[in-house]
N, C-alpha and C positions, 0 to 999 in steps of 0.2 A: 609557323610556316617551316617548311621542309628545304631544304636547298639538295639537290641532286647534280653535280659535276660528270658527264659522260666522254668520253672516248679518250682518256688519259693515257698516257703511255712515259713521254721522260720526266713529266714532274707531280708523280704522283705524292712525294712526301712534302712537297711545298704545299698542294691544293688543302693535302690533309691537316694543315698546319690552319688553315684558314678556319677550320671549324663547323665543314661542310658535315651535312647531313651522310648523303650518301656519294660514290664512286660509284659510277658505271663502265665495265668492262668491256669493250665488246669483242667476242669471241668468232668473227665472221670474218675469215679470211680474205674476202677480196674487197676488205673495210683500207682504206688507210690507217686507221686508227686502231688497228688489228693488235688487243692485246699480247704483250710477250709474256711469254712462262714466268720469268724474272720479276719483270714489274707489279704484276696480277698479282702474286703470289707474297712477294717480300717485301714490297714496298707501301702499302696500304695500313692508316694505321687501325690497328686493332679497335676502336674505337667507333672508325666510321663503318657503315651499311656498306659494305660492296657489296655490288649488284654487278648479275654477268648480264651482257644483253645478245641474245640469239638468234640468227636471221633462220625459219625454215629445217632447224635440225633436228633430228632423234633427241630421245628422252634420253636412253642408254649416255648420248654424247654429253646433253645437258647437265646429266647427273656426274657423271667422270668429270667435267668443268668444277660442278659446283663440289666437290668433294678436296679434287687437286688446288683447289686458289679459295677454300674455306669461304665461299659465297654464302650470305644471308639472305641475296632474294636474287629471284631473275627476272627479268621482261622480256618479250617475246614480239616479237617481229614478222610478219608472214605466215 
C-alpha cells in the first residue's frame, strides 16, 4: 500500500520523517493549503514522491511548477 500526505505546508519534514510514500503540493492559490516556494522546494525529503496537485491550469504553468520544486508526478483537478 501507498500512503499519500496532501496539502503540507509547515511540517513538511516531520510527515517526511514518518515514511510516507508521497507529498502532495498543492499549487492553487486560492487553496488554504497553497504551497510556498520555500516548503515545496526545500523541505521535502528527497526520498519521498512529491506530487504537485493543480486546480484548472496551463501545461506551460504545470511544467515551470514541476521543474522549479523538482516534482515526480502531478494530479489534476478540474
Amino acid at each position: 500500500m501507498f500512503v499519500k500526505v496532501c496539502g503540507m505546508r509547515d511540517n513538511v519534514k516531520q510527515v517526511a520523517q514518518l515514511g510516507v510514500d508521497m507529498m502532495g503540493f498543492i499549487f492553487y492559490p486560492k487553496s488554504p493549503r497553497y504551497a510556498s516556494h520555500v516548503v515545496a522546494r526545500s523541505d521535502a525529503d528527497r526520498n519521498v514522491c512529491r506530487v504537485g496537485v493543480f486546480v484548472n491550469d496551463s501545461i506551460s504553468y504545470m511544467l515551470d511548477k514541476i521543474h522549479s520544486f523538482s516534482l515526480n508526478a502531478v494530479q489534476m483537478h478540474g
